[in-house]
PLY file of the C-alpha trace (Angstrom):
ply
format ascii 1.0
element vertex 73
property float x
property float y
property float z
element edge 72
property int vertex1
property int vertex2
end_header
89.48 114.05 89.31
89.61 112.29 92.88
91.86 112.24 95.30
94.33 109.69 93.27
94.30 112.25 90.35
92.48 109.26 88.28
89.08 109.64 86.92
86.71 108.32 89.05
84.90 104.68 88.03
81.67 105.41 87.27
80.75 102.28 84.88
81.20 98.92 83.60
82.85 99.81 80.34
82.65 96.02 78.87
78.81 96.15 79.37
78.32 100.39 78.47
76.41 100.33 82.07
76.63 103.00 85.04
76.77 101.46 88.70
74.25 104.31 89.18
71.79 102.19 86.34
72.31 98.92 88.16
71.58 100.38 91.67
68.48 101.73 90.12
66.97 98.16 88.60
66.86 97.25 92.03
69.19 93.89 91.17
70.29 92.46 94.92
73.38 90.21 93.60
76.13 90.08 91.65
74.88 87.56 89.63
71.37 89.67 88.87
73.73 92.27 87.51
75.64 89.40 85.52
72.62 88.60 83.99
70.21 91.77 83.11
73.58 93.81 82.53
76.18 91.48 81.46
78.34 93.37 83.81
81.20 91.41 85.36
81.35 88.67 82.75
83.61 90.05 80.70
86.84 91.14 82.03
85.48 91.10 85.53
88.13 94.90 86.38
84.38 95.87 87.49
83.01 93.11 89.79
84.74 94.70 93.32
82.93 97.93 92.04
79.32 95.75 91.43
80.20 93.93 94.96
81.00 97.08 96.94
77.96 98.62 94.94
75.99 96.33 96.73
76.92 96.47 99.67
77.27 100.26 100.55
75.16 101.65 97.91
77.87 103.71 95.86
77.95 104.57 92.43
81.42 106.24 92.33
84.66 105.11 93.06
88.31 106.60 93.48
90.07 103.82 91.12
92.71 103.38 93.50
90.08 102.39 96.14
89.98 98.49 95.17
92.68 96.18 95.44
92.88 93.52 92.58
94.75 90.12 93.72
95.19 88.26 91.35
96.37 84.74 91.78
99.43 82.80 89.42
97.88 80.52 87.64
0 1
1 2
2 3
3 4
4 5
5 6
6 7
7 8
8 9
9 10
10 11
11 12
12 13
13 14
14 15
15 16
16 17
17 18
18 19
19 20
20 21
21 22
22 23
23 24
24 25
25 26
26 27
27 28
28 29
29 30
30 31
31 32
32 33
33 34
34 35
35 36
36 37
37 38
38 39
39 40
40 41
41 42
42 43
43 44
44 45
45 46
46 47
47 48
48 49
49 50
50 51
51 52
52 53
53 54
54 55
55 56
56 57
57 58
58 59
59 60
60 61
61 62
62 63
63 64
64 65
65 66
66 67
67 68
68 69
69 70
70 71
71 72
């Protein structure tokens, strides 16, 4: 458990895909994961994990550690 007492995010669950497995194909966008994973094209809850992923190199995330905003529509 982390710090939050949640589980720590550790996948894409649409896609069945670790941020550890996408960091290891080597993909450099979001959109490379989008298309050899089909992470982040379903429900999209994991595309600030893919993005921060990407840009620090994590694989594991405290699920309070992204804010969503979501916009009325």
């Amino acid at each position: 458990m982390s710090e939050s007492g949640l589980r720590p995010v550790r996948r894409c669950v649409c896609a069945s895909v670790t941020f550890a497995e996408m960091k290891l194909s080597g993909a450099k966008t979001l959109e490379e994961i989008n298309h050899r994973f089909d992470a982040g094209i379903n429900c999209g809850l994991c595309v600030p994990y893919i993005e921060r992923m990407l840009e620090t190199g994590e694989v594991e995330f405290d699920a309070s550690s992204i804010v969503y905003s979501c916009e009325a529509g």
